[in-house]
C-alpha positions as CSV (number, residue, x, y, z in Angstrom):
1,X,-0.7,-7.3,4.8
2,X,-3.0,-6.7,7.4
3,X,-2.2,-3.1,8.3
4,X,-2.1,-2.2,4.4
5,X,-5.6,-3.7,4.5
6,X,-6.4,-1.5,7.3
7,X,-5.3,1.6,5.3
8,X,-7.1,1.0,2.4
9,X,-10.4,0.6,4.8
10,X,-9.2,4.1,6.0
11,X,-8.9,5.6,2.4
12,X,-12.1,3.8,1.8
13,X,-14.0,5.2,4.6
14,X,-12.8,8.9,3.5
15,X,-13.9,8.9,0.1
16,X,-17.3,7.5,1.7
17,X,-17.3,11.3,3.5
18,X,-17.5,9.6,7.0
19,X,-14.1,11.8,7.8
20,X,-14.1,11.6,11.5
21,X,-14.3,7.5,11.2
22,X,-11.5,7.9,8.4
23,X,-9.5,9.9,10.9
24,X,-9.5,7.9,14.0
25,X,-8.9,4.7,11.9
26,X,-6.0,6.8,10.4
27,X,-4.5,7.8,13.8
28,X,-4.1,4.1,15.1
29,X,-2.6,2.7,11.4
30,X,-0.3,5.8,11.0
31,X,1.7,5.1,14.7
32,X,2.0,1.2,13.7
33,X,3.5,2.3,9.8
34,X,5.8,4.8,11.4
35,X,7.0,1.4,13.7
36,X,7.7,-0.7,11.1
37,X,9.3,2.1,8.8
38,X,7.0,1.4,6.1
39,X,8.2,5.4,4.9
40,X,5.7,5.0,1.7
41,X,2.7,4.1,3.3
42,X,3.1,6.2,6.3
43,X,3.1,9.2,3.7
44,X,0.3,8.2,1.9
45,X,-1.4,7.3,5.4
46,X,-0.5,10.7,6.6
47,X,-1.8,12.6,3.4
48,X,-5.2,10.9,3.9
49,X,-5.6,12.5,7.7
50,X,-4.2,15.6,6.6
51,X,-7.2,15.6,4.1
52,X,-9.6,14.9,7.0
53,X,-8.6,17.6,8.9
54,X,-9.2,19.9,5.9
55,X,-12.6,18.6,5.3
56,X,-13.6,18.5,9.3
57,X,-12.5,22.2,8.6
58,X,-9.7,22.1,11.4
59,X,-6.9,24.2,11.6
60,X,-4.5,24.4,14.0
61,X,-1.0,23.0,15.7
62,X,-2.5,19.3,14.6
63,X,-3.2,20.3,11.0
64,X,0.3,22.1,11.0
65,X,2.3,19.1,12.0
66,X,0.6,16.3,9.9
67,X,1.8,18.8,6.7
68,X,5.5,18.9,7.7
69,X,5.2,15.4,8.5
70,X,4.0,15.0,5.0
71,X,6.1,17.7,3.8
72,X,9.0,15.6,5.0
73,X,8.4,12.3,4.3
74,X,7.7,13.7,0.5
75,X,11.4,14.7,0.4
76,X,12.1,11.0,1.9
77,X,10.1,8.5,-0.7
78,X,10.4,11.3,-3.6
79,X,6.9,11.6,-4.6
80,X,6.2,14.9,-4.4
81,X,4.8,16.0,-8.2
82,X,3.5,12.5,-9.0
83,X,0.0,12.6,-7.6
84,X,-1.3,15.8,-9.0
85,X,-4.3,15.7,-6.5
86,X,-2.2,15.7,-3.6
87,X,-0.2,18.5,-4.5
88,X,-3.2,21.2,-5.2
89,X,-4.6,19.8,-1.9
90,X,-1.4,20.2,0.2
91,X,-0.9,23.7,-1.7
92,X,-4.2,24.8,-0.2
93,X,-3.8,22.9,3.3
């Protein structure tokens, strides 16, 4: 419960536009979900940093792997198509 709570903080602290706060907050939860194998949340976790790497307007190797990671774990929980935010963000990651 307490790491969910943590997320939702994270997602909280994004939609606020503080996205560096959002990310770091982000990096710690997403290493502690991927521990536990909590597959859902560590995709939804993982699509939130991917989205503050877009709006910190980074691009690069780290920006690369957090899409295949999401990419992945989309094919895993079968979500891709059901948030139609997500996938015209990820489209234009």
């Amino acid at each position: 419960i307490t790491l969910r709570l943590q997320l939702l903080k994270a997602m909280a602290t994004y939609y606020r536009g503080d996205h560096r706060p959002a990310a770091e907050m982000l990096d710690m939860i997403v290493g502690e979900l991927r521990q536990l194998g909590l597959r859902h949340d560590l995709w939804l976790a993982c699509c939130f940093r991917l989205w503050c790497e877009h709006r910190l307007h980074r691009r690069g190797t780290r920006r690369r792997e957090l899409l295949d990671e999401v990419r992945a774990l989309c094919a895993e929980v079968k979500v891709f198509g059901s948030y139609p935010r997500w996938n015209s963000d990820v489209r234009s990651a």
